[in-house]
Backbone as CSV, one residue per row, in Angstrom:
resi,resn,N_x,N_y,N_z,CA_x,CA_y,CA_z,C_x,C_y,C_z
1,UNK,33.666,-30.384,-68.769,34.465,-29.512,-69.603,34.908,-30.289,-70.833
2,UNK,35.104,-29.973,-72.087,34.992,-29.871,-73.317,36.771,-30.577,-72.888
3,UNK,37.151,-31.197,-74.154,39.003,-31.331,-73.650,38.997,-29.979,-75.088
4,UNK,40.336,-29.725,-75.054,41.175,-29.156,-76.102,41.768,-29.654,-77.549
5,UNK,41.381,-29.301,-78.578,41.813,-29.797,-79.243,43.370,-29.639,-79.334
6,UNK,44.177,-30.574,-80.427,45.795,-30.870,-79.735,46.166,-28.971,-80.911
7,UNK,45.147,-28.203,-81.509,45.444,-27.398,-82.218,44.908,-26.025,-81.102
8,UNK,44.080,-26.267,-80.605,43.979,-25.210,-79.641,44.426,-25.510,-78.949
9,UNK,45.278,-26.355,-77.958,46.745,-26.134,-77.410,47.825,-26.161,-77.205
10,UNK,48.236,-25.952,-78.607,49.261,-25.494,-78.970,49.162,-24.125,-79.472
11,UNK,47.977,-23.996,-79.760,47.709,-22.117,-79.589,47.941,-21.500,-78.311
12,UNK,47.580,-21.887,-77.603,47.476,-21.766,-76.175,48.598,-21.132,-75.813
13,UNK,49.548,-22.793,-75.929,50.793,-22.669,-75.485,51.683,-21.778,-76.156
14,UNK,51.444,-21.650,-77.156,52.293,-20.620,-78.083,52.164,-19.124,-77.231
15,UNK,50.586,-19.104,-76.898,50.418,-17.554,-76.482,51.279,-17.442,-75.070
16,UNK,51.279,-18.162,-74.389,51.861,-18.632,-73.010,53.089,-17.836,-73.106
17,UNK,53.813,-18.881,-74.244,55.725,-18.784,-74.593,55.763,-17.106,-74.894
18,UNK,54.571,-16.831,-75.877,55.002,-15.197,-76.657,54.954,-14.410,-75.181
19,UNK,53.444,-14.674,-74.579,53.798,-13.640,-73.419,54.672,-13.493,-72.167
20,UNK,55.185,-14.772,-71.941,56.279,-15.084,-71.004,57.287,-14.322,-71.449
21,UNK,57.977,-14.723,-73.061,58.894,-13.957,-73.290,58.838,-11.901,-73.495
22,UNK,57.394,-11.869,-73.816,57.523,-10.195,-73.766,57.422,-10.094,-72.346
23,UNK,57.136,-10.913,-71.425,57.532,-10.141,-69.729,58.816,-10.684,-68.991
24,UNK,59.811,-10.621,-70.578,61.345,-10.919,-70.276,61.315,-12.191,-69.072
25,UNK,60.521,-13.143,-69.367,60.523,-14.447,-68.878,61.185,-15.471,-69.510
26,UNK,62.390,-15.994,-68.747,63.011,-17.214,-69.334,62.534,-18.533,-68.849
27,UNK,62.633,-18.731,-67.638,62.264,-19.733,-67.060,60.583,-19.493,-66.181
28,UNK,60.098,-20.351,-66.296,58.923,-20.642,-65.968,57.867,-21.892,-66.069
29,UNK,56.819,-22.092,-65.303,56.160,-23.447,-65.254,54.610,-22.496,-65.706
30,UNK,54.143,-23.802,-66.565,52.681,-23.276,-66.490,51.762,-24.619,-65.731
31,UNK,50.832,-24.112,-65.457,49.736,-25.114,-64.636,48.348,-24.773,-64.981
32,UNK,48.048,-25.722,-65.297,46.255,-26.172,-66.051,45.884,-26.998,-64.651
33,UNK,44.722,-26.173,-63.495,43.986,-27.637,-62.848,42.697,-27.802,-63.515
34,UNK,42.418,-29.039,-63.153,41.505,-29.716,-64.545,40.723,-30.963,-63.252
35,UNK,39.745,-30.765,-62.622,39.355,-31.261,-61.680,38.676,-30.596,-60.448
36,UNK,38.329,-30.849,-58.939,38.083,-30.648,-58.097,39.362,-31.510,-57.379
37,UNK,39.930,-32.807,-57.689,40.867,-33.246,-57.318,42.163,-32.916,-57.427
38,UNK,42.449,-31.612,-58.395,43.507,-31.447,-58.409,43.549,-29.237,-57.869
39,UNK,42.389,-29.091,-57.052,42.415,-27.802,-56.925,41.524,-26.891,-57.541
40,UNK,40.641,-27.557,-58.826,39.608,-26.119,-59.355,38.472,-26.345,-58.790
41,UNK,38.729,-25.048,-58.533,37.259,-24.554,-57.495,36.337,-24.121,-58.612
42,UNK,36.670,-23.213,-59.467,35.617,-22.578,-60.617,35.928,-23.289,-62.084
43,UNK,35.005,-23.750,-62.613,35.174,-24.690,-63.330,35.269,-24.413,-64.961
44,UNK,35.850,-23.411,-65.133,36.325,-22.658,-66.704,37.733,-23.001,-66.860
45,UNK,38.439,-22.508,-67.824,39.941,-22.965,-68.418,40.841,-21.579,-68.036
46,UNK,41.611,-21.813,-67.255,42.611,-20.923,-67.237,44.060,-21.357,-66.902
47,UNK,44.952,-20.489,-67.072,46.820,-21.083,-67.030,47.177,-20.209,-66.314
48,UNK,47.820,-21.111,-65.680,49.228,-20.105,-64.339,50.013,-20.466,-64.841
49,UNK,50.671,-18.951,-64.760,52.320,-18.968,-65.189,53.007,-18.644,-63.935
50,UNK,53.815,-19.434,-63.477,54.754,-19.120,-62.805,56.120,-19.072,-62.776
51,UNK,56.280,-18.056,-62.154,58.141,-17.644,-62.318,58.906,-16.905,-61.344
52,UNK,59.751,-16.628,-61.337,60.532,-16.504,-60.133,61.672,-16.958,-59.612
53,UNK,62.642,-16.031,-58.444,62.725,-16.768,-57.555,62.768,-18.754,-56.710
54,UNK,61.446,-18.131,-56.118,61.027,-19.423,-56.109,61.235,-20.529,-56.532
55,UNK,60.583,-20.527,-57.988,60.829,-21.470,-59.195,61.686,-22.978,-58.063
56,UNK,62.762,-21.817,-58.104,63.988,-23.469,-58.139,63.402,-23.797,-56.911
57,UNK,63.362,-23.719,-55.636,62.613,-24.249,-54.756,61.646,-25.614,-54.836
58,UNK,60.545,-25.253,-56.058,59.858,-26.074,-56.366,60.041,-27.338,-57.072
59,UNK,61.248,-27.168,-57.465,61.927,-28.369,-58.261,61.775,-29.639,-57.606
């Protein structure tokens, strides 16, 4: 896999923040796996957003 340039992610992340906040999201974690060692099974680019509940749990 290709890395990111530091301008496409911060696009990225921007889109992340805009859509977190239009789904009235304050708090939240995002997660990039980037490996077989860290969990990707299918080997394209995608972001979890997570939020919740939970959340504090995971702290």
């Amino acid at each position: 896999m290709d890395a990111l340039s530091p301008e496409e992610s911060g696009r990225m992340l921007a889109f992340v923040a805009s859509t977190a906040r239009e789904a009235g999201l304050e708090d939240y974690r995002v997660v990039v796996n980037v490996g077989p060692g860290a969990g990707q099974a299918v080997f394209h680019l995608h972001w979890h957003v997570l939020a919740g509940p939970s959340l504090r749990s995971m702290a």
